[in-house]
ZAKOLDREN-176557 format. One record per residue (C-alpha): x negated, y negated, z negated; residue number from 1; residue in one letter. Coordinates in pm, whole numbers. Layout:
residues N
@c1: X; c2: Y; c3: Z; pos: NUM; code: A .
...
//
This chain:
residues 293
@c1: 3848; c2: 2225; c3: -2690; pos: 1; code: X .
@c1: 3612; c2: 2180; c3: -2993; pos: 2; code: X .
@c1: 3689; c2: 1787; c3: -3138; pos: 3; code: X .
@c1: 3386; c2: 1604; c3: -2971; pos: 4; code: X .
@c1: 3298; c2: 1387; c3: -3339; pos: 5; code: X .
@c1: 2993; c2: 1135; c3: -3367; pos: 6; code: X .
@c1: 2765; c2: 1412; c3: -3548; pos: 7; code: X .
@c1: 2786; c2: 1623; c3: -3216; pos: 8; code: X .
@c1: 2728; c2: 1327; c3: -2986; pos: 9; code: X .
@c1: 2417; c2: 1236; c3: -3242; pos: 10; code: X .
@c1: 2329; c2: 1579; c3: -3186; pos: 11; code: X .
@c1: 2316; c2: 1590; c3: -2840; pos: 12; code: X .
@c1: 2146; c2: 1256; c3: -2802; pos: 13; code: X .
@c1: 1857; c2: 1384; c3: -3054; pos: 14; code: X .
@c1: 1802; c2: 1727; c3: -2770; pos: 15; code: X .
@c1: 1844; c2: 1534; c3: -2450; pos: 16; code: X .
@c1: 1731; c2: 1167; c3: -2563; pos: 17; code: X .
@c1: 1994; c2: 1045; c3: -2382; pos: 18; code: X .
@c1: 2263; c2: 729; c3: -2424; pos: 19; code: X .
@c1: 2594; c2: 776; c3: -2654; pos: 20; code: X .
@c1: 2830; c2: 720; c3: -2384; pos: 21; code: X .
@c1: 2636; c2: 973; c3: -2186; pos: 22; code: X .
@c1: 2699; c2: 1223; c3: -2407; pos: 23; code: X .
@c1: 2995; c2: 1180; c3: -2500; pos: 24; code: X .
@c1: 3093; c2: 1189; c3: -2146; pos: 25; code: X .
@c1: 2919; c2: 1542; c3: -2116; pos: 26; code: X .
@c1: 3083; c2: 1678; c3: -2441; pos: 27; code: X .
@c1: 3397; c2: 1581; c3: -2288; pos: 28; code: X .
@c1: 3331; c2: 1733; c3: -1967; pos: 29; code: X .
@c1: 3238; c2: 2057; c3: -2116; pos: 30; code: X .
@c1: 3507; c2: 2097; c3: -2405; pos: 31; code: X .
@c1: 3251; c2: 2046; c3: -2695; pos: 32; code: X .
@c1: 3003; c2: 2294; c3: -2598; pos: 33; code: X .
@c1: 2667; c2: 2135; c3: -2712; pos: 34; code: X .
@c1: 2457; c2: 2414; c3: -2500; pos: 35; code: X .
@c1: 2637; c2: 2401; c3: -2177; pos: 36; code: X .
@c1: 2624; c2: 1984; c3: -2224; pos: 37; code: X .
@c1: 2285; c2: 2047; c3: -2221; pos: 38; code: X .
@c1: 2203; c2: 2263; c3: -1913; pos: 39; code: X .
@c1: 2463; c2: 2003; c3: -1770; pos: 40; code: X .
@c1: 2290; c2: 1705; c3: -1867; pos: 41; code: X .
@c1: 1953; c2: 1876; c3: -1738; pos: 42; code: X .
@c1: 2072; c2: 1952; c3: -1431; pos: 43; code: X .
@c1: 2148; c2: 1606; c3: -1404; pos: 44; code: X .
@c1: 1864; c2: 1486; c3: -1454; pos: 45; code: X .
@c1: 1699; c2: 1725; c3: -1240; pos: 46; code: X .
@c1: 1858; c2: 1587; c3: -958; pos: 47; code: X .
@c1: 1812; c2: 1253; c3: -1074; pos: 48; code: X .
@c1: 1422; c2: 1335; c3: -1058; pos: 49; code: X .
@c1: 1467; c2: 1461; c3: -702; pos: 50; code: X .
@c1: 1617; c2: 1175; c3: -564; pos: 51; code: X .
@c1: 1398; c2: 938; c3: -748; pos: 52; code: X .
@c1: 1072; c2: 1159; c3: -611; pos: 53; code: X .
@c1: 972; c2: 958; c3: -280; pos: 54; code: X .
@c1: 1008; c2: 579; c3: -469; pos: 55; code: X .
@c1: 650; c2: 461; c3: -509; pos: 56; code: X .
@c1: 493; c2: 477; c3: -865; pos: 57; code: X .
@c1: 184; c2: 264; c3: -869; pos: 58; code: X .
@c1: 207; c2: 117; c3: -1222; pos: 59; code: X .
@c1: 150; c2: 303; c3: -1554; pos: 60; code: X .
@c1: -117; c2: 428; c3: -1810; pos: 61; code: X .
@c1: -429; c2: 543; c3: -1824; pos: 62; code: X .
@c1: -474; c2: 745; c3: -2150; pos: 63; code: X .
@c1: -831; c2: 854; c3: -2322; pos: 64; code: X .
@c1: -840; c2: 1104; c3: -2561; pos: 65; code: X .
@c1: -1148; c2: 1256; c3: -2803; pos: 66; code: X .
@c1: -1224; c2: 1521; c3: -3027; pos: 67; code: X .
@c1: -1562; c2: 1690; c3: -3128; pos: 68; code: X .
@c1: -1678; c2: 1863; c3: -2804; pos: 69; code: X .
@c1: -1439; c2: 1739; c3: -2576; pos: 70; code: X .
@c1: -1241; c2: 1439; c3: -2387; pos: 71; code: X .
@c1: -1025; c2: 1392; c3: -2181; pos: 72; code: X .
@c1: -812; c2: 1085; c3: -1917; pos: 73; code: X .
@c1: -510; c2: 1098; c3: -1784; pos: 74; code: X .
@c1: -333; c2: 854; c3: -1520; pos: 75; code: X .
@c1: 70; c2: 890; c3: -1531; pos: 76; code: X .
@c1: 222; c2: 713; c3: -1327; pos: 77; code: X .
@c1: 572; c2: 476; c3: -1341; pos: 78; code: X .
@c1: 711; c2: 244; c3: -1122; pos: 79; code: X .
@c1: 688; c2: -132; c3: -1283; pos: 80; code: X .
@c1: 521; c2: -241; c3: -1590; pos: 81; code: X .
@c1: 807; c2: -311; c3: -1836; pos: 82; code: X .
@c1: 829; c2: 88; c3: -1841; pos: 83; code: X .
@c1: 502; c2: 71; c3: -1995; pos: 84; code: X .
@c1: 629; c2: -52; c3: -2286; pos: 85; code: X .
@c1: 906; c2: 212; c3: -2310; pos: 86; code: X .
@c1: 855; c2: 430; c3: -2624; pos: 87; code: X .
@c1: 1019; c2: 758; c3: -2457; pos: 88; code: X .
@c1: 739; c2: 692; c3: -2183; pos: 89; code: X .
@c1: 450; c2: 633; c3: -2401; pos: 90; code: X .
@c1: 535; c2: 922; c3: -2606; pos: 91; code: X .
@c1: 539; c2: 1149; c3: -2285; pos: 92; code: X .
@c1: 177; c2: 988; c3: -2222; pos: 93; code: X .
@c1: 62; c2: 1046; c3: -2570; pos: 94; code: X .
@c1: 139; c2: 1421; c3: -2544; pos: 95; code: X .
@c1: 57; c2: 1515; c3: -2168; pos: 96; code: X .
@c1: -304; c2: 1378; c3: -2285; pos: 97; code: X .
@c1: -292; c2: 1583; c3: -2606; pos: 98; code: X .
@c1: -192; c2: 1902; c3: -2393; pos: 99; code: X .
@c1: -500; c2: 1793; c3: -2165; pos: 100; code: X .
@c1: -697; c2: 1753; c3: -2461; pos: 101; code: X .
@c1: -634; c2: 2071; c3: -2589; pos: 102; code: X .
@c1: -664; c2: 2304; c3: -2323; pos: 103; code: X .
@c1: -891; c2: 2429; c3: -2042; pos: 104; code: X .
@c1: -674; c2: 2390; c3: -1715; pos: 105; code: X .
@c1: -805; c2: 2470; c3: -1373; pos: 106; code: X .
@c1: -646; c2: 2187; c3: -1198; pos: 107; code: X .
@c1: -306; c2: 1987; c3: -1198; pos: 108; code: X .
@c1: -78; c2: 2247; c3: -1099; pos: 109; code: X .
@c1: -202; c2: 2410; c3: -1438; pos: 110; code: X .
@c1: -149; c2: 2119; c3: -1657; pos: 111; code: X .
@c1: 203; c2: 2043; c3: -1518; pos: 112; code: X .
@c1: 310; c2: 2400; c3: -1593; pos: 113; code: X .
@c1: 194; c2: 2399; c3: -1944; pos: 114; code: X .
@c1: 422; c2: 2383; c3: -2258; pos: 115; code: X .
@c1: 449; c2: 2068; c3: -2483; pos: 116; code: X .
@c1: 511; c2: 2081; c3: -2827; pos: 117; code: X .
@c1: 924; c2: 2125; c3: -2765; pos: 118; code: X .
@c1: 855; c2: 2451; c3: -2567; pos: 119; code: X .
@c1: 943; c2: 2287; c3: -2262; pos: 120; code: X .
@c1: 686; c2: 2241; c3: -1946; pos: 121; code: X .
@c1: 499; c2: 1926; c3: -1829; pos: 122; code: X .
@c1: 720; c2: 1891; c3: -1524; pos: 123; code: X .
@c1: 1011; c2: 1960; c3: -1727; pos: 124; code: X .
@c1: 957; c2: 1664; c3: -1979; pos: 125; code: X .
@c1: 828; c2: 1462; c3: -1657; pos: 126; code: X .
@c1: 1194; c2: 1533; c3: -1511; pos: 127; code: X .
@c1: 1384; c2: 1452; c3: -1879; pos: 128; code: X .
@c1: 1169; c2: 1166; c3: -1924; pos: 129; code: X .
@c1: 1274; c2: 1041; c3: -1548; pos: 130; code: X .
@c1: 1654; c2: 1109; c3: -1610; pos: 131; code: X .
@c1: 1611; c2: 894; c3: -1954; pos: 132; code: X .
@c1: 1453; c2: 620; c3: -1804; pos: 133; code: X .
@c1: 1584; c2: 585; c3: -1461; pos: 134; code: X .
@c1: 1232; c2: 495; c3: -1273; pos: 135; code: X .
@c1: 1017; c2: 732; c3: -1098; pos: 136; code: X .
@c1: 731; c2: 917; c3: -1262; pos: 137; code: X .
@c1: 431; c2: 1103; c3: -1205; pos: 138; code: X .
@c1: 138; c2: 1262; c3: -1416; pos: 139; code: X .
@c1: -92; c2: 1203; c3: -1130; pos: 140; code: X .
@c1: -488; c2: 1277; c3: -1259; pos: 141; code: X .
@c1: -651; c2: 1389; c3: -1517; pos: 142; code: X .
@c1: -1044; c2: 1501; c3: -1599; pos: 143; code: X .
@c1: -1196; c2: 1706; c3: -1900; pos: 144; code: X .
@c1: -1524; c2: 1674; c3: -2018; pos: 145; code: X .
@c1: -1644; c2: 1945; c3: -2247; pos: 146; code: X .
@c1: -2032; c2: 1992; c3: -2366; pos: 147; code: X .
@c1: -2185; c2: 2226; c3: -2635; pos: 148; code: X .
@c1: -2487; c2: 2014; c3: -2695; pos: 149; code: X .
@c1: -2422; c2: 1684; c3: -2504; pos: 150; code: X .
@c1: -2308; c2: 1369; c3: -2653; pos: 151; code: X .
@c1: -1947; c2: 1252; c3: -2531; pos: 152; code: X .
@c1: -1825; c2: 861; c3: -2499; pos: 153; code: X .
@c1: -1487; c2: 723; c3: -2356; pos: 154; code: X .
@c1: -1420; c2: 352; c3: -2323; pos: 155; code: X .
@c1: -1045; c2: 204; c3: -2248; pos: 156; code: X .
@c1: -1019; c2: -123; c3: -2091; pos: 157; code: X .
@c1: -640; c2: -192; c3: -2192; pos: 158; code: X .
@c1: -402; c2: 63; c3: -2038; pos: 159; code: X .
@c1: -553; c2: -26; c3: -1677; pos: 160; code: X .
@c1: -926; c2: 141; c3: -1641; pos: 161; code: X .
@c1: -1066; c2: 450; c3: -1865; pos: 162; code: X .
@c1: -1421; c2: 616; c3: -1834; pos: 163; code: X .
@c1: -1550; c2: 910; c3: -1972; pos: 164; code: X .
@c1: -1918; c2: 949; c3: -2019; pos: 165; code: X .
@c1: -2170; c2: 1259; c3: -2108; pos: 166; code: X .
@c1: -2508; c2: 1182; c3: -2253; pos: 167; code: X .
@c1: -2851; c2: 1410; c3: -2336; pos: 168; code: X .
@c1: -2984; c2: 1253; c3: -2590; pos: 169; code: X .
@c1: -2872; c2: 910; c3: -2725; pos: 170; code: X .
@c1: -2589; c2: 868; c3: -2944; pos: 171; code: X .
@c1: -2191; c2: 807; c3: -2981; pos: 172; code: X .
@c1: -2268; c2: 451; c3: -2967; pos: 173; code: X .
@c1: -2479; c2: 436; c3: -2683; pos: 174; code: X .
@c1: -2227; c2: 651; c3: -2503; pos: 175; code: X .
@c1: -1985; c2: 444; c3: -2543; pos: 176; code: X .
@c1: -2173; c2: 117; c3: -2438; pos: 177; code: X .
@c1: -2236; c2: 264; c3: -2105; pos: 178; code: X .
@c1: -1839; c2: 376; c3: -2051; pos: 179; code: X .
@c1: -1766; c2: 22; c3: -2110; pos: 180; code: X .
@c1: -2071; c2: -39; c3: -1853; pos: 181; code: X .
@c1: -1884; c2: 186; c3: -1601; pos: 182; code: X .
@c1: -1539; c2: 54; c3: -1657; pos: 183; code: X .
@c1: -1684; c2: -299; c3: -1578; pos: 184; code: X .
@c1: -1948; c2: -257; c3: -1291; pos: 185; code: X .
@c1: -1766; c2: 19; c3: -1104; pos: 186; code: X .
@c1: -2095; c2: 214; c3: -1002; pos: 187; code: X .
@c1: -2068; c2: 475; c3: -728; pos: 188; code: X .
@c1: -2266; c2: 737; c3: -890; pos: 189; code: X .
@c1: -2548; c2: 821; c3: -1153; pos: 190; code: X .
@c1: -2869; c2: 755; c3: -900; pos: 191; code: X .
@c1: -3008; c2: 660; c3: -567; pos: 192; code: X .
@c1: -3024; c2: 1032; c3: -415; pos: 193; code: X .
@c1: -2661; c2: 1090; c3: -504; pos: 194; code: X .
@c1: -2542; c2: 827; c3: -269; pos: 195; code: X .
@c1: -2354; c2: 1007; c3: 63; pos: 196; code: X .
@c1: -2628; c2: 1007; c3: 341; pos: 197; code: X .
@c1: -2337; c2: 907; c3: 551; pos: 198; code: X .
@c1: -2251; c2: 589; c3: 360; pos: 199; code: X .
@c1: -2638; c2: 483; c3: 340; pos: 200; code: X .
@c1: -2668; c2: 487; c3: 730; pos: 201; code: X .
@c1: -2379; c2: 302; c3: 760; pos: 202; code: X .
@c1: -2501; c2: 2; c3: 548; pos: 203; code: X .
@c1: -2867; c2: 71; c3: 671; pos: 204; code: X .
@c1: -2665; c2: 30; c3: 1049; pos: 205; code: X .
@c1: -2519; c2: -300; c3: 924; pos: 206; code: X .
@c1: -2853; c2: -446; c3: 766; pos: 207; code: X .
@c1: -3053; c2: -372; c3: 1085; pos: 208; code: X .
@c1: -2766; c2: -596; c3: 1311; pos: 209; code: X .
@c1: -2775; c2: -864; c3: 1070; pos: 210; code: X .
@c1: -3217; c2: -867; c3: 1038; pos: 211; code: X .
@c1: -3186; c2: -794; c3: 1408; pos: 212; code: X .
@c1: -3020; c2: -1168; c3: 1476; pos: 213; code: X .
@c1: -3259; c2: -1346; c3: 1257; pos: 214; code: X .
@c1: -3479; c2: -1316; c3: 1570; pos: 215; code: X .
@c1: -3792; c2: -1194; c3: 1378; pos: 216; code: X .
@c1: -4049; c2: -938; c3: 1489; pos: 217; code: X .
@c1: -3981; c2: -592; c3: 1473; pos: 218; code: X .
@c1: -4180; c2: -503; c3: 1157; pos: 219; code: X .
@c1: -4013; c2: -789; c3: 954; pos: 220; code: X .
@c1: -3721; c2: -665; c3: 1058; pos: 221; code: X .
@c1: -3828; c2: -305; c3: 913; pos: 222; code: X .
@c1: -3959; c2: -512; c3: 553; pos: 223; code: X .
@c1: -3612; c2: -679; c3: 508; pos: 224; code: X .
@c1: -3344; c2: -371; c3: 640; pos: 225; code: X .
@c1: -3596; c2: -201; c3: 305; pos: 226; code: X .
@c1: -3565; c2: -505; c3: 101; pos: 227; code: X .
@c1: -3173; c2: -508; c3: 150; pos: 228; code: X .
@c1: -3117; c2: -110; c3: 107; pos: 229; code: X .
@c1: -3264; c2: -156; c3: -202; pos: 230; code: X .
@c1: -3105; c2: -441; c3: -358; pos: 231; code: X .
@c1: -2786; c2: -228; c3: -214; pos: 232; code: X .
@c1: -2850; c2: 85; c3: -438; pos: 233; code: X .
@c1: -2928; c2: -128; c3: -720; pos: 234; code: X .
@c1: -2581; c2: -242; c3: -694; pos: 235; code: X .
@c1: -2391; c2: 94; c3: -648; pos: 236; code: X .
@c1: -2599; c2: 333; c3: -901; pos: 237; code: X .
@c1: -2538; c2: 325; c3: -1247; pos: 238; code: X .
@c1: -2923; c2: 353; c3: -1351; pos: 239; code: X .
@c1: -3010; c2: 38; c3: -1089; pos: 240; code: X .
@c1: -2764; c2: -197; c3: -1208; pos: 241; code: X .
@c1: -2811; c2: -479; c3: -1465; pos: 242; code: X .
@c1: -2669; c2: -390; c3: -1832; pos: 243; code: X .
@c1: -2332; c2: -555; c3: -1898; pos: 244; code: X .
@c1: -2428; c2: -645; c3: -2243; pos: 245; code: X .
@c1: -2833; c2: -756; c3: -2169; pos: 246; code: X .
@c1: -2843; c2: -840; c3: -1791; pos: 247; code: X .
@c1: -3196; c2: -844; c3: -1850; pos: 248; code: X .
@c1: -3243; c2: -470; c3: -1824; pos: 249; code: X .
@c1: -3125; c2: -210; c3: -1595; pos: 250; code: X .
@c1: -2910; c2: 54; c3: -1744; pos: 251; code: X .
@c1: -3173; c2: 293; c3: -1663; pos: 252; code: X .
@c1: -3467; c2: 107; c3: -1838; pos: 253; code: X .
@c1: -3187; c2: 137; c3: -2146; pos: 254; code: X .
@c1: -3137; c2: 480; c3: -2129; pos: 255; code: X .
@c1: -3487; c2: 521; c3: -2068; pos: 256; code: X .
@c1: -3580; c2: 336; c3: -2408; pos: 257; code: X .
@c1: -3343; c2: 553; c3: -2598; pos: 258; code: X .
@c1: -3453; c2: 888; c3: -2462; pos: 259; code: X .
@c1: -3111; c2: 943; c3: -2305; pos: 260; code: X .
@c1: -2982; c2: 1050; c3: -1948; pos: 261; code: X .
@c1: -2658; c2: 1033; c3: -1811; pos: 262; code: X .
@c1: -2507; c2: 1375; c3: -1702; pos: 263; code: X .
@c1: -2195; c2: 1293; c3: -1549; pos: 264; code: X .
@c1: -1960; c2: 1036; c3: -1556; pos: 265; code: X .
@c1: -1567; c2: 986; c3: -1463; pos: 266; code: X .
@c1: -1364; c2: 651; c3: -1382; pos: 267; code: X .
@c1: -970; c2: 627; c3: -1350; pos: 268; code: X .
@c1: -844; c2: 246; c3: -1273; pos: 269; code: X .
@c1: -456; c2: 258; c3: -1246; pos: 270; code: X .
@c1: -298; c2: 285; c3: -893; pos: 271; code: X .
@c1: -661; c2: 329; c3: -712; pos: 272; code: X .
@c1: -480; c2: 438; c3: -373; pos: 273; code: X .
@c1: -164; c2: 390; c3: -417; pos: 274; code: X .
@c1: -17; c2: 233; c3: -139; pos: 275; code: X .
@c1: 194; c2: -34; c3: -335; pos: 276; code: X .
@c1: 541; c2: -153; c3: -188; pos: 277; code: X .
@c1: 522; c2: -534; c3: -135; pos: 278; code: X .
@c1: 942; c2: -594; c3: -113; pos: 279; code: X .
@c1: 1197; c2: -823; c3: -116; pos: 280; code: X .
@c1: 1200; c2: -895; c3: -517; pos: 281; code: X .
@c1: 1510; c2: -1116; c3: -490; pos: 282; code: X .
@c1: 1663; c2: -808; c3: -278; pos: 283; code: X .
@c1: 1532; c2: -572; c3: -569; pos: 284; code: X .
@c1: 1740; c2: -777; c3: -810; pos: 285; code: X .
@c1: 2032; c2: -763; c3: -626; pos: 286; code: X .
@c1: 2025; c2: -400; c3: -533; pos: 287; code: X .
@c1: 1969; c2: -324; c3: -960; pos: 288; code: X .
@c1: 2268; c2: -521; c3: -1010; pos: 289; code: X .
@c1: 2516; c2: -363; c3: -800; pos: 290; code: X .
@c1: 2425; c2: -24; c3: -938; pos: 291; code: X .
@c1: 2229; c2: 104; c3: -609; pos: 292; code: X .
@c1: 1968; c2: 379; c3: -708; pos: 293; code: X .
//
């Protein structure tokens, strides 16, 4: 058995990220083989992933990222907010987004599959990341934008909501003025017509039974189920709303002014459909305590 000394533990801790005793323990376990500690220690952790899989992760990042041409947000996922603060899990963030950044993945799947700068997968470091910090967690989302001749903004509100805007015309900083529009008035989509025909009978369905019980005649009854659908799509479209920073004017009257039209737009608010756990937090505390996983 090779002498298991404090430069092969540090060693060991440096590949795997994991705690001194830890190691040591695997060292010990494997006669002072660093590379089968390793696959030993991964396997671990694999497992540890598994089991940790179905516990809900509703807390987390989201994560903007910009270069010329090209932006990118991604939501990953933990499962309280002190892990938030973790270095080992906002390093993980840092780089899934710069992988994101950086390359042109059809979907997920893709992104999860790709290498990070250790050679190692997504899913992989999503797995080592869960066996060093013991919670469940998830790269859940993610959107590109890339234009040729558009003009690109992103806006983070905290760690909580990110939007990614593309602009013809305008500039950087408008761009970014209406991300931080989006991120605060949540608009549905760009413009009236791109509101779901299904959605707009709905509300049209609930405006007529409300005008109906006023009592009026029929045609005033037509004149405010109008008046009503309007005011409705001025609050769900981007262009019909009021301007965060000049209430005054609608966003499209703005973007109108500066010769600029939206394209596209993208909004990511942390745990958006999550079903959240609402537990027994005293329970919690005791369950952590006695060791239960």
């Amino acid at each position: 058995m090779a002498e298991i000394t404090a430069a092969l533990v540090k060693e060991l801790r440096e590949r795997t990220g994991s705690g001194m005793m830890e190691c040591k323990r695997a060292l010990q376990e494997t006669g002072g083989d660093i590379e089968l500690a390793v696959e030993s220690m991964r396997k671990a952790g694999q497992a540890k992933a598994d089991k940790k899989a179905s516990r809900i992760a509703a807390e987390g990042v989201v994560v903007v990222k910009q270069t010329r041409g090209a932006a990118v947000m991604v939501e990953i996922n933990c499962e309280t907010d002190f892990v938030t603060k973790n270095d080992d899990f906002r390093a993980f963030a840092d780089a899934v987004t710069e992988v994101a950044l950086n390359g042109e993945w059809a979907d997920l799947d893709a992104l999860q599959a790709a290498n990070m700068p250790n050679g190692q997968s997504v899913e992989q470091n999503r797995r080592d990341c869960i066996a060093r910090i013991g919670e469940n967690i998830n790269v859940r989302r993610f959107t590109r934008l890339a234009t040729t001749d558009g003009i690109l903004g992103g806006y983070l509100h905290g760690t909580r909501i990110g939007v990614l805007v593309e602009l013809k015309g305008g500039d950087a900083e408008l761009a970014k003025d209406i991300a931080m529009h989006i991120a605060a008035s949540r608009p549905l989509c760009i413009s009236a017509d791109q509101v779901p025909a299904e959605l707009l009978a709905k509300e049209k369905d609930i405006f007529a039974a409300q005008a109906a019980a006023s009592g009026k005649p029929a045609n005033i009854i037509d004149k405010m189920v109008e008046g009503r659908l309007r005011k409705y799509l001025e609050e769900v479209t981007l262009l019909g709303q009021p301007f965060v920073k000049d209430t005054e004017q609608s966003v499209g009257k703005l973007l109108k002014s500066r010769k600029a039209e939206v394209i596209r737009f993208e909004r990511f608010e942390l745990g958006e459909g999550i079903e959240k756990k609402s537990g027994d937090f005293a329970a919690e505390v005791m369950a952590a305590a006695r060791g239960d996983s």
